[in-house]
C-alpha positions in Angstrom: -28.3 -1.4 27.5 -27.3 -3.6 30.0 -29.2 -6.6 29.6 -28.4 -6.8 25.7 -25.5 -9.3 25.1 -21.8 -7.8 22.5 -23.5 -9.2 19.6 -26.8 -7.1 19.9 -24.6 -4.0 21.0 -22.6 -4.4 17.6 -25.8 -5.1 15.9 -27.3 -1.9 16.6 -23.5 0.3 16.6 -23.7 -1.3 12.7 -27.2 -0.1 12.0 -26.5 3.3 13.3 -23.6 3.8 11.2 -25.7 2.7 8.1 -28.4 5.1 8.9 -26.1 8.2 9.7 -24.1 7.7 5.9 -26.9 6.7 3.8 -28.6 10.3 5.4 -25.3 11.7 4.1 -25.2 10.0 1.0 -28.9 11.2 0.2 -27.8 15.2 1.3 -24.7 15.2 0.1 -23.3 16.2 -3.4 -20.7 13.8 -3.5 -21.5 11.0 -6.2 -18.7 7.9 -5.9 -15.6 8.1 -7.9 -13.2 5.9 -8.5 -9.6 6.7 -8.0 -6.6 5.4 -8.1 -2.8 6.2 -7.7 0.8 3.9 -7.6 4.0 5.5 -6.9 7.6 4.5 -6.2 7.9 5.2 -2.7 11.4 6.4 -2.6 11.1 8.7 -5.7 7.8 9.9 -5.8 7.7 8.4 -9.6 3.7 7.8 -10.4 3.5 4.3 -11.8 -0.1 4.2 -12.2 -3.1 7.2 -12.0 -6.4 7.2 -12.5 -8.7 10.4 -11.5 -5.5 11.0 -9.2 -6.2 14.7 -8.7 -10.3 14.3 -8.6 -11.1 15.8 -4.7 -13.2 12.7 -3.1 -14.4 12.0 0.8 -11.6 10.3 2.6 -13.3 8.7 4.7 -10.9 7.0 7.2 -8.0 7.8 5.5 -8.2 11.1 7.6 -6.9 9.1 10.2 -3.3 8.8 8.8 -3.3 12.2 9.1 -4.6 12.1 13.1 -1.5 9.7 14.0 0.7 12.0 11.5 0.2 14.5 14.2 0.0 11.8 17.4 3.5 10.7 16.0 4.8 14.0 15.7 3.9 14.5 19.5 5.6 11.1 20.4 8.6 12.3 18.3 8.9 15.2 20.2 8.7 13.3 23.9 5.2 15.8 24.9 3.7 12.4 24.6 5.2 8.8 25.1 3.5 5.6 24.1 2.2 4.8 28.0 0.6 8.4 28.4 -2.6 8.0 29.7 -5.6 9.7 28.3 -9.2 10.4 29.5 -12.0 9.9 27.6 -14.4 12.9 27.5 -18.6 12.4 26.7 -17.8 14.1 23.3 -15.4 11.1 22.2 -17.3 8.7 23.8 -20.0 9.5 21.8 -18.5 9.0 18.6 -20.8 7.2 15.9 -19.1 3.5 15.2 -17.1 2.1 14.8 -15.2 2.4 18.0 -13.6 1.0 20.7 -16.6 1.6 23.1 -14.4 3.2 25.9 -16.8 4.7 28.8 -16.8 8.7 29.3 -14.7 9.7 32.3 -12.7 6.4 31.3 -8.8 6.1 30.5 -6.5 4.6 27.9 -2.8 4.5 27.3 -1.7 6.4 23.8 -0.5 3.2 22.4 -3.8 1.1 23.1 -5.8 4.0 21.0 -3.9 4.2 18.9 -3.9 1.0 17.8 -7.8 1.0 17.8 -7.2 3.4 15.3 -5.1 1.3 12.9 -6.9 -1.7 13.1 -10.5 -1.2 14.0 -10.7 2.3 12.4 -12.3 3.8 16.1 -13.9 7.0 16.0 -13.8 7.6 19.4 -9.9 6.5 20.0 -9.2 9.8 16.9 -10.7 12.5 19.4 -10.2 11.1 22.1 -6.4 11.5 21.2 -7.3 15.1 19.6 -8.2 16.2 22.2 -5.7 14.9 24.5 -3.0 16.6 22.8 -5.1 20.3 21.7 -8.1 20.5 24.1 -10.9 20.2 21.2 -10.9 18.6 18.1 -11.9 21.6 16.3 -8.2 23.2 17.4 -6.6 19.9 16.7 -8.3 19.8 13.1 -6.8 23.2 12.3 -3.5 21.5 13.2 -4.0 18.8 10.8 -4.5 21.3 8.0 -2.1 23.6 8.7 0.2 20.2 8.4 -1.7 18.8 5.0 -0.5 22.3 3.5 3.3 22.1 4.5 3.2 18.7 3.2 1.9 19.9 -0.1 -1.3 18.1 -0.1 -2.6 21.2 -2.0 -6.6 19.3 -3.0 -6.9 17.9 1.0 -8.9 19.3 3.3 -9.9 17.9 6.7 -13.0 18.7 8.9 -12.7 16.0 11.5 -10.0 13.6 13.0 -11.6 10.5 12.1 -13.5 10.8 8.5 -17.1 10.3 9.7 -19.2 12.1 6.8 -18.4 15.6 7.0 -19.5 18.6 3.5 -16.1 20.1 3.8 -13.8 16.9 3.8 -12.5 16.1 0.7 -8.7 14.9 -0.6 -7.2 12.9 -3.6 -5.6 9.7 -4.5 -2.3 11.7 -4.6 -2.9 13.5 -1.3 -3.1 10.4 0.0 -0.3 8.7 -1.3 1.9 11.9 -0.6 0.6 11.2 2.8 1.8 8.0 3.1 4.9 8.4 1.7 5.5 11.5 4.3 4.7 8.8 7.3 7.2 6.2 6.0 9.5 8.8 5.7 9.6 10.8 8.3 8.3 8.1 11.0 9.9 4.6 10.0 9.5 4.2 13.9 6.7 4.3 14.5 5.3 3.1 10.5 5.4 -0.5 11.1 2.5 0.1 14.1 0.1 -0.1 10.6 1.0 -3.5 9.9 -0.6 -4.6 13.2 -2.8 -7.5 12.5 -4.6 -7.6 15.7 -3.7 -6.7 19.7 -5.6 -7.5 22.9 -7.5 -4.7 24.5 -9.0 -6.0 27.5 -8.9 -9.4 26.9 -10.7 -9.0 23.8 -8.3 -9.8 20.3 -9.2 -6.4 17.9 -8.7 -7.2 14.2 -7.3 -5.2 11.5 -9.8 -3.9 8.8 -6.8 -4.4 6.1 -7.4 -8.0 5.0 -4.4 -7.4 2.4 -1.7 -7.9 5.5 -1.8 -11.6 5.2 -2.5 -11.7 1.4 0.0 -9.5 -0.7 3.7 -10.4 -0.4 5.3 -7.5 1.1 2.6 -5.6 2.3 2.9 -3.9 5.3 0.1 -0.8 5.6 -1.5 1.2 5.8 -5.3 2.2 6.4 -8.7 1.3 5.0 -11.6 3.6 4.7 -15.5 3.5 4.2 -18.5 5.8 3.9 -21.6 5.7 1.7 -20.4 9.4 0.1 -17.0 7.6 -0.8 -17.3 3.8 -1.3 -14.3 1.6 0.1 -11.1 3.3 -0.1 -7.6 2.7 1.1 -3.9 3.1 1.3 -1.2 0.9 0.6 2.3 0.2 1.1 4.5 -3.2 0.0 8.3 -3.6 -0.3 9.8 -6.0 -2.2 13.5 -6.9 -2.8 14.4 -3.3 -1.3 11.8 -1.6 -3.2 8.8 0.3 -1.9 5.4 1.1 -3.6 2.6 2.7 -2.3 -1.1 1.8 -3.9 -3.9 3.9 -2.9 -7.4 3.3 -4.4 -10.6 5.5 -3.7 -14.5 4.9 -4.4 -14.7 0.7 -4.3 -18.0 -0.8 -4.9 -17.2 -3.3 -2.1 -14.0 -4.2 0.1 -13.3 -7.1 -2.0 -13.1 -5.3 -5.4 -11.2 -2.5 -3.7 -9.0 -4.8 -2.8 -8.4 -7.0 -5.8 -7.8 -3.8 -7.9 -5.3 -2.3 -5.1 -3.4 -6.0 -5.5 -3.5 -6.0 -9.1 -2.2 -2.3 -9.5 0.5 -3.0 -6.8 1.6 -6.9 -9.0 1.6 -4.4 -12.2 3.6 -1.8 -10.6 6.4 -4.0 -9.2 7.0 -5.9 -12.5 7.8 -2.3 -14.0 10.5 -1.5 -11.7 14.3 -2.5 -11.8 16.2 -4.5 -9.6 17.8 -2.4 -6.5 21.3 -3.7 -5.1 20.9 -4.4 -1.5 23.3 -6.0 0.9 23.1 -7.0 4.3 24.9 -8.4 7.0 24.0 -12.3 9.0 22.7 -10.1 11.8 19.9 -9.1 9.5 18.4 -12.2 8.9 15.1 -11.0 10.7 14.3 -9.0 7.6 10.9 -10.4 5.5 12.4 -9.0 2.2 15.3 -9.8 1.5 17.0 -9.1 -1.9 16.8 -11.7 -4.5 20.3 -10.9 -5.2 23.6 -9.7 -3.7 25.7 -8.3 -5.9 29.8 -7.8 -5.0 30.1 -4.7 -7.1 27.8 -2.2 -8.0 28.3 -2.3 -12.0 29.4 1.4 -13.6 30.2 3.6 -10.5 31.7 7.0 -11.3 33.6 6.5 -7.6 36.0 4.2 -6.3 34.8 1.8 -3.9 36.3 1.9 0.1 35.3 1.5 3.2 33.9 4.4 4.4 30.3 4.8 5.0 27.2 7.3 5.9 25.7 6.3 8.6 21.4 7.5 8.1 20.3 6.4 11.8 19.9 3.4 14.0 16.9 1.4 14.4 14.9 -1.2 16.6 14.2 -3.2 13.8 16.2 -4.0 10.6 13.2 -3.4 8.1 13.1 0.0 9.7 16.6 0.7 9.1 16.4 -0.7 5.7 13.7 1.9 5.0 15.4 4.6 6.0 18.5 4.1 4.0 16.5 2.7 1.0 14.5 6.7 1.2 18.2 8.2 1.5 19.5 6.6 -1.3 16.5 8.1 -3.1 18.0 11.4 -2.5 21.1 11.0 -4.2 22.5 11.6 -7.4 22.8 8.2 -9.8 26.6 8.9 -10.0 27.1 8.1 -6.3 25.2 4.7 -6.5 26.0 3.1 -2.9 25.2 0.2 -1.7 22.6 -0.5 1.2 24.0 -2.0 4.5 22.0 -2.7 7.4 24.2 -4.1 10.3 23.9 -4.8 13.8 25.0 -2.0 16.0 26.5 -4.3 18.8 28.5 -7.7 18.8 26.6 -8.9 21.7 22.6 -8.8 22.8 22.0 -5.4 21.2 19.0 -4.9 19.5 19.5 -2.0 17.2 20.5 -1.9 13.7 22.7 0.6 12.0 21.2 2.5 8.4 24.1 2.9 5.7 25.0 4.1 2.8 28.8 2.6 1.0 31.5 1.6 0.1 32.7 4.9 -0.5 35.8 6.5 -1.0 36.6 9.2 1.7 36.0 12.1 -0.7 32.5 10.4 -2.1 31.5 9.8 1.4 31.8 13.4 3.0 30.3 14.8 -0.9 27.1 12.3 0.5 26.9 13.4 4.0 26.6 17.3 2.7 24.2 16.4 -0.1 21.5 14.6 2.9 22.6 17.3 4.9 20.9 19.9 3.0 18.1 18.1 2.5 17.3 17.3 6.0 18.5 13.8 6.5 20.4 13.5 9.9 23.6 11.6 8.9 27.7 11.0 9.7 30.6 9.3 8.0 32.1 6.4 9.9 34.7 4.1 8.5 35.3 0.6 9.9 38.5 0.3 11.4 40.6 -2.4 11.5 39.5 -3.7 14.6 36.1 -3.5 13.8 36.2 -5.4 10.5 38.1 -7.9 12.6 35.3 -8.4 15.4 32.3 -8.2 12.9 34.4 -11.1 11.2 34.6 -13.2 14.4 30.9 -12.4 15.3 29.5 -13.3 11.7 31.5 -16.8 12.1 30.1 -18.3 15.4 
């Protein structure tokens, strides 16, 4: 192969993937369906469903589930973002596409996975399987066990990276649970999805998901394809605080899939109300912003104050704006706080505080022990006099 230039090499990667689905497609009992699911990120309401529950290949939408798990190793610290791993002859050999890493060749966690996100690489998914269970076979079982425990009860997986496989199969609601499980339990490492391209080599890797530059607010998450399944993919878009997540399954091409994707997710957000949001000058860097900001929140059952829950602190303010938006989910409508996003220092700090307020004292601590139980790591804080004072100064220069 050495003597054939990248173009021929792509040429023939192309044609091999062609020839291994369509020899799929012609065993296979799978006939395409169409599917289709929308639902409110933060509540789990279903806006939109068509053949929802109807079990279909994934394709690579198995490979939200592979960096469910890779995240879940990062989260942990077993694995950090600059781990290196080797490439064995089994991932190497991978059917296209891929990244084209040699065997017996290395790559940092962050560069695969990456690959995965944006060019959908086969050989990046067990490459990083087996990195962190020693086959993908044991890694797979890992990735079920997790699909159950997540209640995608009509999912199951048979490989990392959703080359045709008989026993592969989920739904348009498995996959939106699944999305909505990575925004909420990873808004860290989430917006990695809404890479458009990165450099590998000196060579610029695109993103599959054309919809990143197209659809206001979209920000994720992963495109799929094989004969057995047509064009599918997942979605996720926030607007003015709100979050939606649009899956479609079974497109005729990429360009219908993702003109009826679009059109569900425009339909979907016209349907939901207006969310109160408020946010501080040092969140400026935010790409939604609310259309409005409203003093008071209209028909509380609390007084308002100035004590706060405190949800987490963040990089990046549209990832502490997630996180509290998916708290505030959790709560009764009585409490009905307001969402602050705030830097967490006065000076060159980077991070960006998650609340929930103006609460009284009592309303805040009832807050705290309803996320509590439900999971959500949390603490009451109150902004002293002092503080009010310096935030004041800060938001003045």
């Amino acid at each position: 192969m050495a003597f054939l230039n990248l173009r021929t090499v792509r040429f023939f990667n192309v044609l091999i993937f062609i020839v291994l689905n369509l020899s799929t497609l012609a065993s296979s009992a799978w006939a395409i369906k169409y599917a289709a699911l929308v639902m409110d990120a933060h509540t789990g309401k279903v806006l939109h469903a068509h053949n929802a529950n109807d079990q279909v290949p994934p394709a690579s939408l198995t490979k939200m589930m592979t960096l469910y798990v890779l995240f879940e190793e990062l989260e942990a610290k077993r694995l950090t973002l600059n781990s290196i791993i080797k490439v064995s002859k089994n991932a190497a050999r991978q059917p296209p596409t891929k990244l084209g890493v040699a065997a017996g060749g290395t790559i940092r966690v962050k560069d695969a996975m990456l690959a995965m996100i944006t060019r959908s690489a086969n050989d990046m998914s067990v490459a990083i399987a087996e990195r962190i269970s020693g086959t993908e076979t044991a890694f797979v079982e890992r990735m079920n066990h997790r699909a159950r425990s997540l209640g995608l009860s009509r999912t199951h997986f048979g490989n990392t990276s959703g080359l045709p496989h008989k026993q592969q199969v989920t739904t348009a609601t498995d996959m939106a649970r699944l999305s909505q499980a990575l925004l909420k339990r990873f808004p860290a490492y989430y917006h990695y999805f809404g890479t458009k391209a990165f450099v590998y080599n000196g060579q610029k890797i695109h993103n599959h998901n054309k919809l990143l530059d197209r659809v206001e607010g979209l920000d994720g998450i992963k495109t799929g394809f094989i004969c057995a399944s047509g064009f599918n993919i997942a979605t996720s878009a926030m607007r003015k605080g709100q979050r939606l997540i649009g899956v479609v399954m079974g497109g005729e091409t990429a360009q219908s899939r993702n003109q009826r994707v679009t059109k569900l997710l425009e339909a979907s957000f016209s349907q939901l109300p207006v969310q109160n949001a408020i946010y501080n000058k040092e969140s400026e860097d935010l790409s939604q912003r609310p259309m409005r900001q409203p003093s008071e929140n209209v028909g509380l059952k609390r007084k308002q104050g100035d004590w706060y829950v405190q949800v987490g602190v963040y990089k990046k303010a549209k990832d502490a704006h997630m996180s509290a938006a998916l708290s505030l989910a959790k709560l009764p409508k009585e409490y009905g706080p307001t969402i602050f996003v705030s830097k967490a220092g006065l000076k060159r700090a980077r991070l960006y505080r998650a609340r929930l307020g103006r609460f009284d004292k009592i309303s805040a601590y009832k807050v705290y022990h309803i996320l509590k139980k439900q999971g959500v790591s949390c603490l009451v804080t109150r902004d002293s006099p002092r503080a009010k004072m310096l935030t004041a100064m800060a938001e003045t220069r």
